[in-house]
N, C-alpha and C positions, 0 to 999 in steps of 0.2 A: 181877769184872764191870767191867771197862775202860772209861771215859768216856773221849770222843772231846771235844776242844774244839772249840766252833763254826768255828771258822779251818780246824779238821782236817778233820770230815765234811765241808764243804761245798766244800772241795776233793775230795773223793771225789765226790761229786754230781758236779761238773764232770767228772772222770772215767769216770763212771758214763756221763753222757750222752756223751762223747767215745765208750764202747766201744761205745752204743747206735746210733750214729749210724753206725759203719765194720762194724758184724756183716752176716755174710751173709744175702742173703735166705732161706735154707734155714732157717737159724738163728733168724732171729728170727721166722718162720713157725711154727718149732718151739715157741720157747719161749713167743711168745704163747700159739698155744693150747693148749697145758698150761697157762697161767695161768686161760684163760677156765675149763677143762673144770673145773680145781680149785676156781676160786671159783663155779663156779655149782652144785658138790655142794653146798660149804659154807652156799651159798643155802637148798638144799633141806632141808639137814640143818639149819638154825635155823627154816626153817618148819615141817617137823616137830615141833621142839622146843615149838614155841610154841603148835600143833594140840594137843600129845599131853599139853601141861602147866597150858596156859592164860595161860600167862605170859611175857608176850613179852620182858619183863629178862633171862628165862634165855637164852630162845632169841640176842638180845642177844651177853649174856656170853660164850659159845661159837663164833659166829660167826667169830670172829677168828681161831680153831684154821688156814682154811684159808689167810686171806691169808699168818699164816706161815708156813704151807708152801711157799706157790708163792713167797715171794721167798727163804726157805734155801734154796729148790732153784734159782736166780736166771731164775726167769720172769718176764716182762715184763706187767704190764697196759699198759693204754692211760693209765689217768688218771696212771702213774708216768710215764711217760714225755713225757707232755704236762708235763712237771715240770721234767725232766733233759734229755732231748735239748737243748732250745732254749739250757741254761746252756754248751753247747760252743763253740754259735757269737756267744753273747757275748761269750765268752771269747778269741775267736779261733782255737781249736783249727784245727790243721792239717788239712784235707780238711773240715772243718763248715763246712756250708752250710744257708739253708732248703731251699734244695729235698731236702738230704739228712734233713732234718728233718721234711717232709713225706711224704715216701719210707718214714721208719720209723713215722708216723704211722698210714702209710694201709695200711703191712702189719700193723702188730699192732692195727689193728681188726678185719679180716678175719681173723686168727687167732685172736683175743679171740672174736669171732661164731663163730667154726666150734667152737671148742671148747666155750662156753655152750653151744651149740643140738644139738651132741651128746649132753651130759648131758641137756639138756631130752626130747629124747627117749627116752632110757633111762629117765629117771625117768617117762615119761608111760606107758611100757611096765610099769613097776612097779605105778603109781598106778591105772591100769586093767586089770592082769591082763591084758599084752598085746592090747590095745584091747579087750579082749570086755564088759567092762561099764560101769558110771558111773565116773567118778572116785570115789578113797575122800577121806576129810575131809581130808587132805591135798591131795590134788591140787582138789579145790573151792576151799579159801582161798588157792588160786594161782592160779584164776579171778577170784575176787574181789577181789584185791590188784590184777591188771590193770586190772580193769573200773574201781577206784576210780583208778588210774593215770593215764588217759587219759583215757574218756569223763566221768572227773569233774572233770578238768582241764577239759577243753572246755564242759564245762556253765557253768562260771566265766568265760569267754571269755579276754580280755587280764588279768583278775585272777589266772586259773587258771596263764598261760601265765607273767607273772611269778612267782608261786609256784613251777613248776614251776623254773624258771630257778637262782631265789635257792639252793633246798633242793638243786640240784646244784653251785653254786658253795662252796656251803657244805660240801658233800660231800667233794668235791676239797681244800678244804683241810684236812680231817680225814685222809684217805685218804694225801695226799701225803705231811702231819704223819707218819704212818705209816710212807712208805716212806724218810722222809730220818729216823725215830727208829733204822730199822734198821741207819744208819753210824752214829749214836754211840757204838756197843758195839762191840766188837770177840769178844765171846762168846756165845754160843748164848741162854743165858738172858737176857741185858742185851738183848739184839735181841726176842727173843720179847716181854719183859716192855714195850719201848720202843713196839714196835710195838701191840700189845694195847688199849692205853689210848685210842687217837685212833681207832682201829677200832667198835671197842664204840658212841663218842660216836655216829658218825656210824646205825650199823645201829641204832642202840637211836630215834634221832631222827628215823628215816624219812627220812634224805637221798635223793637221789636217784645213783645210782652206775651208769654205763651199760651196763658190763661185769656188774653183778648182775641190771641189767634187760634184757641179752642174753639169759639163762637165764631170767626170771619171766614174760616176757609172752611169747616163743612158746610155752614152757611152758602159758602164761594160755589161751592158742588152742588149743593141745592136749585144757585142760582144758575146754572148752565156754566159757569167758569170753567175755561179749557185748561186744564191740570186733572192730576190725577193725585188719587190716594197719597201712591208712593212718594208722588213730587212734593205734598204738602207735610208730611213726616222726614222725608229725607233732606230737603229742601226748606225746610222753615221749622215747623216743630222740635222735632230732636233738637240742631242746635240750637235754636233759643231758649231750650230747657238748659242747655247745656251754659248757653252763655248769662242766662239767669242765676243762674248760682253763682258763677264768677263771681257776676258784678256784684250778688249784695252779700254776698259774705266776704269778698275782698276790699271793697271798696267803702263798703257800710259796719259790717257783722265786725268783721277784724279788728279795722281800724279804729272804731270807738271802745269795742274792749280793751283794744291794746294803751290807748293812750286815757282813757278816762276810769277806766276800772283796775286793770294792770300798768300802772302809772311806774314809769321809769324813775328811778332816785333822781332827786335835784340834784344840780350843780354844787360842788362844795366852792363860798366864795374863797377864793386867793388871800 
């Protein structure tokens, strides 16, 4: 199981956002949403876990199954790439630019979205028997995960809306922790096991993740969940896109360029 030194991965990051930044729009359409579609099963499958067990640690612990999939198969979320892109054109990378930066921003949320809201409704066709009856206990606590989502956000006013803020910035920096554990290894299991840990932190903590709650709150609307459109964009989506980037390019993206790759001069000794 291969460790990667911080000087090494995080030149791979830079890398990483260099490839993200020049891939085709076909491409990175594609590989978004297979990332959304895969992480919003994974969604469904830890709510279940948690419905069917009562115990949301399990459902928790498991959860992380999918993010490893979609990055061994190297799809792109949103919140990785609010990470990586931006370290190209730090860097100076040849053709990085922001606008090229924004460019892949604004395509893998739209693929992020189509691929979530797909699964969402495959599972809303499971969860009611192809719409013919009530939701089962599953798709109910995906009503009510929305409803506490949003209109409980708003019930809180500006306290709600910083809450909501914080727990995605906090999110993003678990998430990204995540997708930069996945260069430290160079083998299947060292990645899996890298990745796993910072995963769990965030899903077991209720952060807020935009790309899980691409899948849970249309889903939430599917399921009869009392909110609306507006409440679940204005109230949950926008800012945890917003507080998504925060966190992993402040907390993650920044910080390890600044100190591992743009390494301050040592100390001269006395």
């Amino acid at each position: 199981m291969a460790y990667l030194a911080p000087a090494e991965f995080v030149t791979k990051m830079i890398d990483a956002g260099e490839s993200k930044l020049l891939m085709s729009t076909r491409d990175t359409l594609i590989r978004s949403y297979m990332a959304g579609a895969i992480l919003a099963l994974a969604a469904a499958f830890a709510v279940s876990i948690t419905v069917n067990t009562g115990n949301p640690l399990i459902g928790a612990l498991l959860f992380p199954v999918g993010f490893c999939m979609l990055y061994l198969l190297g799809f792109d979320l949103l919140t990785g790439v609010f990470t990586l892109a931006p370290l190209a054109v730090l860097d100076k990378r040849p053709g990085a630019t922001w606008g090229g930066v924004m460019r892949n921003w604004s395509l893998v949320f739209c693929g992020n979205f189509a691929g979530a809201l797909t699964v969402a409704v495959f599972m809303a066709i499971i969860f009611t028997n192809g719409f013919t009856g009530d939701p089962n206990a599953i798709g109910q606590k995906i009503g009510h995960i929305g409803e506490g989502r949003t209109v409980g956000y708003a019930a809180l006013g500006a306290a709600g809306m910083l809450t909501l803020f914080v727990r995605a910035v906090m999110c993003n920096w678990m998430v990204s922790t995540g997708v930069v554990a996945a260069m430290m290894s160079t083998s299947v299991s060292g990645k899996v096991i890298a990745m796993w840990m910072p995963i769990l932190v965030f899903f077991y903590m209720g952060f807020e993740h935009s790309i899980v709650n691409m899948y849970l709150f249309p889903s939430g609307l599917m399921m009869g969940g009392n909110f609306t459109i507006m409440d679940y964009l204005i109230w949950n989506e926008i800012p945890t896109v917003l507080g998504n980037l925060v966190g992993g390019l402040t907390f993650v993206g920044a910080t390890l360029y600044s100190t591992h790759y743009k390494t301050a001069p040592k100390r001269a000794i006395a």
